[in-house]
C-alpha positions as CSV (number, residue, x, y, z in Angstrom):
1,X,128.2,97.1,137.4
2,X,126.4,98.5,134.1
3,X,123.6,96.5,132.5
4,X,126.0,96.0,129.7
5,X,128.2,93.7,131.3
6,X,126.2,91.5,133.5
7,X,125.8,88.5,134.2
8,X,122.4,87.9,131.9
9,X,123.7,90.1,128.9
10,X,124.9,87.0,127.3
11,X,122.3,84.7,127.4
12,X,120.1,87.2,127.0
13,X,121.7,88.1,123.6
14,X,121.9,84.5,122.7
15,X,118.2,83.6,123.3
16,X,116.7,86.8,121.6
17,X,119.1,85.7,118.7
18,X,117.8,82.0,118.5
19,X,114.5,83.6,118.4
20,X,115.1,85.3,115.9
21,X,116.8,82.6,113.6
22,X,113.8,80.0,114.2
23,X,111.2,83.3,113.3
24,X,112.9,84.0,110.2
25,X,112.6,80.3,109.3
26,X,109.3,80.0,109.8
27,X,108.7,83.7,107.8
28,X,111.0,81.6,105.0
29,X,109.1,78.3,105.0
30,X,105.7,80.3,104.5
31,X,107.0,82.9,102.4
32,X,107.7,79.8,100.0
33,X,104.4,78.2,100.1
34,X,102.6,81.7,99.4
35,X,104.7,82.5,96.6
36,X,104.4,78.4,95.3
37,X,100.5,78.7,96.1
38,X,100.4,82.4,93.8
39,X,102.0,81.1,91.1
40,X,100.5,78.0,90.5
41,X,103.6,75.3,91.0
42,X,102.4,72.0,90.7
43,X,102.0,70.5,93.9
44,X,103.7,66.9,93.0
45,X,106.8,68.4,92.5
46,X,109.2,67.6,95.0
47,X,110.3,70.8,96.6
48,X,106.9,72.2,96.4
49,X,105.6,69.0,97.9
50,X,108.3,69.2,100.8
51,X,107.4,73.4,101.0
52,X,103.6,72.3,101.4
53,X,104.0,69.3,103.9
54,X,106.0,71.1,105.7
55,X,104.8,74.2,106.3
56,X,100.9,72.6,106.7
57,X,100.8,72.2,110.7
58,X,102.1,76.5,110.7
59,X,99.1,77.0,108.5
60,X,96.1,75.0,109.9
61,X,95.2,77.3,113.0
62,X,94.2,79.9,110.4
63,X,92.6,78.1,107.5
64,X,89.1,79.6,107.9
65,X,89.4,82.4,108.7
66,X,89.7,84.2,105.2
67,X,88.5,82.4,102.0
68,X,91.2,81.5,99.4
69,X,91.0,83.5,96.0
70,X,91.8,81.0,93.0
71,X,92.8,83.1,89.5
72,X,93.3,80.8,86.6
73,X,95.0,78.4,88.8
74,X,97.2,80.7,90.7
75,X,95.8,80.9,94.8
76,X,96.5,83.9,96.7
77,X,96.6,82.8,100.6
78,X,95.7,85.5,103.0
79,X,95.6,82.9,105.7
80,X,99.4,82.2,105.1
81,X,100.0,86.1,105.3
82,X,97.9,86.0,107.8
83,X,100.1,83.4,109.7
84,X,103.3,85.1,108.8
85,X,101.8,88.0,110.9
86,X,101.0,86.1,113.7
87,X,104.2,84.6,114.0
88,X,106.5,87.7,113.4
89,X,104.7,89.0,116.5
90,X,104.8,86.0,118.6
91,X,108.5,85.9,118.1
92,X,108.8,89.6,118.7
93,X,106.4,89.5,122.3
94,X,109.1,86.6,123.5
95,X,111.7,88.7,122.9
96,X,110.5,91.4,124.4
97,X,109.5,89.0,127.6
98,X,113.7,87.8,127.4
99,X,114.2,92.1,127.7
100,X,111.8,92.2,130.6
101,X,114.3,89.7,132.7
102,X,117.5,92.0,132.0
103,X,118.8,93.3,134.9
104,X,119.6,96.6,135.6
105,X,120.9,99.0,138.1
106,X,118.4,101.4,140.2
107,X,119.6,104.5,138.3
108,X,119.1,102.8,135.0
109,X,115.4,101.6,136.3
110,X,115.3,104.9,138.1
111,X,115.6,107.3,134.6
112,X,113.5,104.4,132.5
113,X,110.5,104.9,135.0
114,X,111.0,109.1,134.7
């Protein structure tokens, strides 16, 4: 039987996909509050109230670790970046833990390991 058609290639596709999908939210959510936060939106305004709320507990971890730069009113956020990064490569290290648990046959392990 080739790796290809096992019994794990499914789920394994699946759960790398879901992965995926709830990564790129989370990129989304704080690619919205950095681009809101650089261009000054006002912050009682109900999408960007919702944007900030929500996207608040993703943020907190990393709030001191750079300063915030303010220009007339505008705030660039390297900790949100700085999340965005973290995140991208926590997503990408769980996928690549779902890889580790693909089966394969000996001569595919065989010819990976030469």
């Amino acid at each position: 039987m080739d790796s290809y058609n096992s019994p794990s290639t499914k789920p394994l596709y699946y759960g790398t996909q879901i992965i995926w999908y709830l990564v790129g939210l989370l990129e989304i959510l704080l690619a919205f509050r950095l681009f809101l936060k650089m261009f000054g939106a006002n912050a009682e305004a109900g999408f960007t109230n919702f944007i900030y709320t929500a996207s608040m507990p993703l943020t907190t971890p990393f709030t001191s670790v750079f300063r915030t730069r303010s220009v007339e009113g505008s705030l660039f956020e390297w900790t949100t970046l700085l999340a965005m990064l973290v995140y991208f490569f926590i997503g990408w290290g769980i996928v690549r833990l779902f890889f580790m648990s693909k089966t394969v046959s000996t001569s595919e392990a065989a010819s990976k390991l030469n």
